[in-house]
C-alpha positions in Angstrom: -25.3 -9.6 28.0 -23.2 -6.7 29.7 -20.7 -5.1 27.7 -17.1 -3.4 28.5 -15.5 -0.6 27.0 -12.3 1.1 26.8 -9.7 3.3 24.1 -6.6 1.6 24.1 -4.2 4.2 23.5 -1.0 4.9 22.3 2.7 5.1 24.0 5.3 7.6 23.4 8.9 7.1 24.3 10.7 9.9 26.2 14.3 8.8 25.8 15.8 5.0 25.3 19.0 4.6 26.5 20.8 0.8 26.5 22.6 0.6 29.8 24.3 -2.9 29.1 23.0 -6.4 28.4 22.2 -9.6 30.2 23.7 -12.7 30.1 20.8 -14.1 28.2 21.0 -12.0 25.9 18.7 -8.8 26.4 19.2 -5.7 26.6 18.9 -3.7 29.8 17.2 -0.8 28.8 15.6 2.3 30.5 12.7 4.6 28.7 9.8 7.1 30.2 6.4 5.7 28.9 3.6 8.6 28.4 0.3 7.3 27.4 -0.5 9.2 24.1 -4.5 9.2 24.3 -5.2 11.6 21.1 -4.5 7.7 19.5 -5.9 5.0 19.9 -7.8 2.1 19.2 -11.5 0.8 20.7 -12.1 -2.3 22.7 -15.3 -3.7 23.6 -15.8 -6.6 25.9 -19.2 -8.7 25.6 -20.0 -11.7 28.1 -21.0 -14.8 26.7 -22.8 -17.4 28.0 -20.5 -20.5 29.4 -17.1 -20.3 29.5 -13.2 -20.5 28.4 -14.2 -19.3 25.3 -12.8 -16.0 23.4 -14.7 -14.7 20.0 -12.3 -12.1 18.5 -13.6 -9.4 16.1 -11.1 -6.8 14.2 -12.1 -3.7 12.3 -9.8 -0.6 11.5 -6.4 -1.0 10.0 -5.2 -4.1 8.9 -2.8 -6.4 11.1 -0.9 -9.3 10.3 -2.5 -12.6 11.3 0.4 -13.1 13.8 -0.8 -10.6 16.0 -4.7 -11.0 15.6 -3.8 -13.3 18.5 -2.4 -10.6 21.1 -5.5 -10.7 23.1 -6.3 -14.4 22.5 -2.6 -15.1 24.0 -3.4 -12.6 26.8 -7.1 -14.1 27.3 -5.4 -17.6 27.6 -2.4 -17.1 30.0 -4.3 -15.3 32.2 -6.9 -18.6 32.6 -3.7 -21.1 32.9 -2.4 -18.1 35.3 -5.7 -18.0 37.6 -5.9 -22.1 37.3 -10.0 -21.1 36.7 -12.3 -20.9 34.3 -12.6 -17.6 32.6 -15.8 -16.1 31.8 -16.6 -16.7 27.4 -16.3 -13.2 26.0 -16.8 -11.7 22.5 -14.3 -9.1 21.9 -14.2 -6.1 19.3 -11.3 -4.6 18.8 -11.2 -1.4 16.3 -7.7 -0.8 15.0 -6.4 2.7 14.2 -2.7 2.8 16.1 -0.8 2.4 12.9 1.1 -1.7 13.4 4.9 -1.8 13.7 5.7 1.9 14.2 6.8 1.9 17.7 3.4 3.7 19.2 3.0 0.2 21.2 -1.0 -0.7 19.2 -0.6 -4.5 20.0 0.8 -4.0 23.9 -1.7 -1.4 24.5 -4.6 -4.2 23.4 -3.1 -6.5 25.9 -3.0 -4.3 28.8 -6.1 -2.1 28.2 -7.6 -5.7 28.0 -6.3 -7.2 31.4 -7.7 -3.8 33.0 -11.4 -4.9 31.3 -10.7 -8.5 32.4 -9.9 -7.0 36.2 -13.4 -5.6 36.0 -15.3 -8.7 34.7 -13.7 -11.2 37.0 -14.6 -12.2 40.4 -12.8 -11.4 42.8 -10.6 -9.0 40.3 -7.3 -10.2 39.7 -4.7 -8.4 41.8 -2.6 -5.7 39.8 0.3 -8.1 40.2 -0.5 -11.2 38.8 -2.1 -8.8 35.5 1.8 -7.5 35.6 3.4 -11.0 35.2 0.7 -12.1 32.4 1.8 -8.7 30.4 5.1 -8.9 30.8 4.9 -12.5 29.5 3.1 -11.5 26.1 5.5 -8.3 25.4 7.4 -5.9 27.3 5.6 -3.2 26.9 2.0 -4.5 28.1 2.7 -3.8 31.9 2.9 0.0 31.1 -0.9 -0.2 29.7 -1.9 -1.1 33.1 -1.2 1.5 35.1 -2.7 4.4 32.8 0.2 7.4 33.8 3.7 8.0 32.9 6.0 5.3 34.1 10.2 4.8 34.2 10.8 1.4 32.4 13.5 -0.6 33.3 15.2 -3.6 33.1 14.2 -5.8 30.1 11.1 -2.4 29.7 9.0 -4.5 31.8 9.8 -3.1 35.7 7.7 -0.2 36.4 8.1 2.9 38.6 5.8 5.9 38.6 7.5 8.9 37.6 5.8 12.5 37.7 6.4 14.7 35.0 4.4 17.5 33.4 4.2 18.3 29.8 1.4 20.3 29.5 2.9 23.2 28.2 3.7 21.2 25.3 1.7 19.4 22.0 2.7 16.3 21.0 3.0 15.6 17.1 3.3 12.2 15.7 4.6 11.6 12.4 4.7 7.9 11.0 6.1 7.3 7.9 5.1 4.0 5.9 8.2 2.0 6.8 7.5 -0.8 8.9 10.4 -1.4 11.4 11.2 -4.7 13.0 12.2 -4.8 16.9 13.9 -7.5 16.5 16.1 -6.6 13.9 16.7 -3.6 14.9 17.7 -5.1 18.6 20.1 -7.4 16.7 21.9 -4.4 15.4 22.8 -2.4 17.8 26.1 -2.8 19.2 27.7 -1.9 22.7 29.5 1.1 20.8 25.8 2.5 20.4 24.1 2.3 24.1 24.2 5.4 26.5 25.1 3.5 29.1 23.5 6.0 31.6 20.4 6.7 33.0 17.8 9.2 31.9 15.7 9.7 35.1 18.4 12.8 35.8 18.4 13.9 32.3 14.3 14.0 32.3 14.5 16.5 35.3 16.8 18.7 33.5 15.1 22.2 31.3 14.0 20.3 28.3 15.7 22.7 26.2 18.8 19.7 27.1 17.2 17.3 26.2 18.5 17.8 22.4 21.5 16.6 23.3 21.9 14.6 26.1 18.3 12.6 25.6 18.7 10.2 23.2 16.7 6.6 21.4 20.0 4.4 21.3 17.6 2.6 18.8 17.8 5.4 16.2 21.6 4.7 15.1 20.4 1.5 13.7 16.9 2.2 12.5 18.2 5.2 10.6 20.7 3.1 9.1 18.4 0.7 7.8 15.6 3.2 6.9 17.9 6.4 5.9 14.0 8.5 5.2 13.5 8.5 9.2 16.3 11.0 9.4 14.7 13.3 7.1 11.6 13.5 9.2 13.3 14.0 12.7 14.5 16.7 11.2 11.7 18.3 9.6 10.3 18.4 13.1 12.8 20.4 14.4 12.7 22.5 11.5 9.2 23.2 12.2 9.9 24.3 16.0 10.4 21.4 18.0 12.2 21.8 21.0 12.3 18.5 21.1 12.1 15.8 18.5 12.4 11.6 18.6 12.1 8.4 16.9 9.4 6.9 19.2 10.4 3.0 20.9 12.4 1.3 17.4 9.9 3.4 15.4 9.0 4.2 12.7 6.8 6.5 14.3 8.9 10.1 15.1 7.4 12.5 17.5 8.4 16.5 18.6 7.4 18.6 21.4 5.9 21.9 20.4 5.6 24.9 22.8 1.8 25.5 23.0 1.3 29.0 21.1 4.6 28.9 19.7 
């Protein structure tokens, strides 16, 4: 039987500023999504005879059983989505994006797996209708399509290409063994804590601003709730970062280091 394989790799948030909220409730947000390649995790992709029919296989670091079934859900919606029959698939999936941490493990699954399911299927889905089926299982999966930096707006799940080169730079990852909820940490932020302005013109700006005038709206709570994160943003900056952020509502923290520095 043929088999499919990709990495499925990491995000990094460059800025997350809350610009208001809407009526139903979410937050209008705006963030710069870089994939982070040096981690990820493994999918593989077997066709099975028949069909409508998903084996799932997880190895790696542990996950809770909730979100074993990221890629069942995504498998699923895309078959009511198309109104056909899917082909039957056995899928591996080899965890080592560390789970609740911000570094977007479980979106990355989903997305990296519509791009596999684009290849399998005939004809291929069009890049649209893989959009709408991300964006329905999280907000982040649409960025995993596209495989390049992208501006995120709206609810995180609008995206616009956006050029931007950081290749004078290294990116660190730190992520401390705190689990951090999204949820909770959405339902603590209050309108005294959103930027309320965009980033795209801070992002074009010498980076050397970005200290000051780039900021994760979503730190003022989780910092609150887990008072260590604080200690290790800093300990990045003390160790040269021009640079240095809580990645998405963490608790993964990230600083960018001038190569050769």
């Amino acid at each position: 039987m043929k088999t499919f394989h990709a990495i499925s790799p990491a995000k990094i948030n460059l800025g997350l500023h809350i610009l208001g909220r809407w009526p139903d409730g979410y937050h209008i947000l705006e963030t710069l999504l870089i994939p982070y390649p040096d981690l990820y995790d493994d999918l593989e992709v077997r066709l099975l005879p028949r069909y409508d029919r998903i084996e799932l296989h997880i190895t790696g670091i542990e996950i809770p059983d909730a979100d074993e079934n990221y890629l069942e859900t995504t498998y699923w919606l895309l078959r009511e989505k198309l109104g056909e029959p899917l082909p039957a698939l056995s899928v591996r999936l080899h965890k080592r994006i560390p789970v609740s941490a911000g570094l977007g493990g479980g979106s990355s699954n989903s997305g990296t797996f519509l791009r596999l399911l684009q290849a399998i299927i005939e004809p291929p889905p069009p890049i649209e209708l893989l959009h709408a089926v991300g964006a329905e299982v999280g907000s982040d999966v649409p960025f995993f399509l596209y495989e390049g930096p992208m501006l995120a707006r709206g609810t995180g799940t609008q995206m616009i290409p956006f050029s931007i080169d950081l290749s004078e730079f290294e990116i660190v990852t730190i992520t401390p063994p705190v689990p951090c909820s999204t949820k909770h940490i959405y339902r603590g932020l209050r309108p005294s804590q959103w930027s309320r302005t965009s980033i795209e013109p801070i992002l074009r700006q010498g980076i050397e601003t970005w200290q000051t005038q780039l900021h994760n709206d979503l730190e003022s709570v989780s910092f609150q709730l887990y008072p260590t994160l604080i200690t290790y943003k800093k300990a990045l900056y003390e160790a040269g970062a021009v640079y240095a952020s809580m990645n998405g509502s963490g608790s993964s923290l990230y600083g960018l280091f001038r190569r050769g520095s």
